[in-house]
N, C-alpha and C positions, 0 to 999 in steps of 0.2 A: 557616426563613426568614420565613413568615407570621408565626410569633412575633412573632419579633425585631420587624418593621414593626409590628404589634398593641403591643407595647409601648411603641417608639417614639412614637407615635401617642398614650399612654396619658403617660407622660412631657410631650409636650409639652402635651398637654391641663388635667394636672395643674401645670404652670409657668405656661402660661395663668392658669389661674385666681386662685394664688398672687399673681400680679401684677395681676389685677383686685381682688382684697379688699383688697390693698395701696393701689390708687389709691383705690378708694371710701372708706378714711379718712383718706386726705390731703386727698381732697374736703370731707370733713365737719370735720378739724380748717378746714380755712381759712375755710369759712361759718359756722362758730362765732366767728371773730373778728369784733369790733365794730368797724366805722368809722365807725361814726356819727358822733363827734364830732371827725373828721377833717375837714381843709379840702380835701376831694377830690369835684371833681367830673367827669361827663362831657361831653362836647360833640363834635357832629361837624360840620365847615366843609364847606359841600357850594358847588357850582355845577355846575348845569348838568348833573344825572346824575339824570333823569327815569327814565332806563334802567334800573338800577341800583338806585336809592335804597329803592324798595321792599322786594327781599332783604335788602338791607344792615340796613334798619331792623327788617324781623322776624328778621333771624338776632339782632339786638344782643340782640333783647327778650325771645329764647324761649333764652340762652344763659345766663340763669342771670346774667350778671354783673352787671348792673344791680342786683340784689338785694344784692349782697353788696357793694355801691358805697353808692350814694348813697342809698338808705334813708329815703325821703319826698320825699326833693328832686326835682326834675326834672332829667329828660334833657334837652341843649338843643342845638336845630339849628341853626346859625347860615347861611342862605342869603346869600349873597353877592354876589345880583343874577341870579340866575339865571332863562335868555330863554324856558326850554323847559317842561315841564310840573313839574318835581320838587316847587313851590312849591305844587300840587293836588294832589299824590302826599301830601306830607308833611300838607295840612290832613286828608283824607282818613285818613290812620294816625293823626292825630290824634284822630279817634272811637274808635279800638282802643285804643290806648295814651294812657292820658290823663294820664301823668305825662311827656309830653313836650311841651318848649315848643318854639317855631320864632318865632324873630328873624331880624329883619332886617340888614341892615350895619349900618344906622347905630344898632340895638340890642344890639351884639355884646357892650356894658360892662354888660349885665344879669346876663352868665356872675357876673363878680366881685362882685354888690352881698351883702352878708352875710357877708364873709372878715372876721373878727376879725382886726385887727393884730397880735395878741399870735402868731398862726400865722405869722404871716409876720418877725418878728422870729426874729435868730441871735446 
């Protein structure tokens, strides 16, 4: 009986792993692709999430995907008029992270300045 569990145990550990080595080169195929010269960027519309915005901003930044995104360009945060603190939150991560910008409303059409027409044509 102790076997049998010892084995079991030995089985799924071994399946386990099998399926990590798996993901770790699907990981690595897809951060070898280039998008650089994709017309792909990020941006997050906030208001009002002083609370929050923090996390949000460091999970984005220590998650690996920005890297395999925008690739020199910036992050960009578009504040929306927000009453409460998020807009010192965001200057403030702004010393950490310095490839993110923070706009205003009525800066919001800076997202789009450098999109080549030819990307946008079908």
């Amino acid at each position: 009986m102790l076997a049998q569990i010892f084995r079991l145990i030995m089985y799924i550990l071994a399946l386990y792993g099998f399926i990590s080595i798996i993901a770790t080169i699907v990981r690595r195929f897809y951060r070898n692709i280039n998008l650089r010269n994709s017309n792909m960027r990020m941006s997050l519309i906030v208001k009002n999430q002083g609370e929050i915005i923090e996390g949000v901003v460091r999970s984005i930044f220590s998650g690996g995907i920005l890297e395999s995104i925008i690739q020199g360009d910036n992050f960009y945060i578009v504040d929306m008029g927000s009453t409460d603190k998020t807009v010192e939150i965001l200057q403030r991560l702004k010393n950490t992270y310095h490839n993110m910008e923070i706009l205003s409303e009525k800066d919001k059409d800076k997202i789009f300045d450098d999109f080549s027409e030819e990307g946008t044509k079908t």
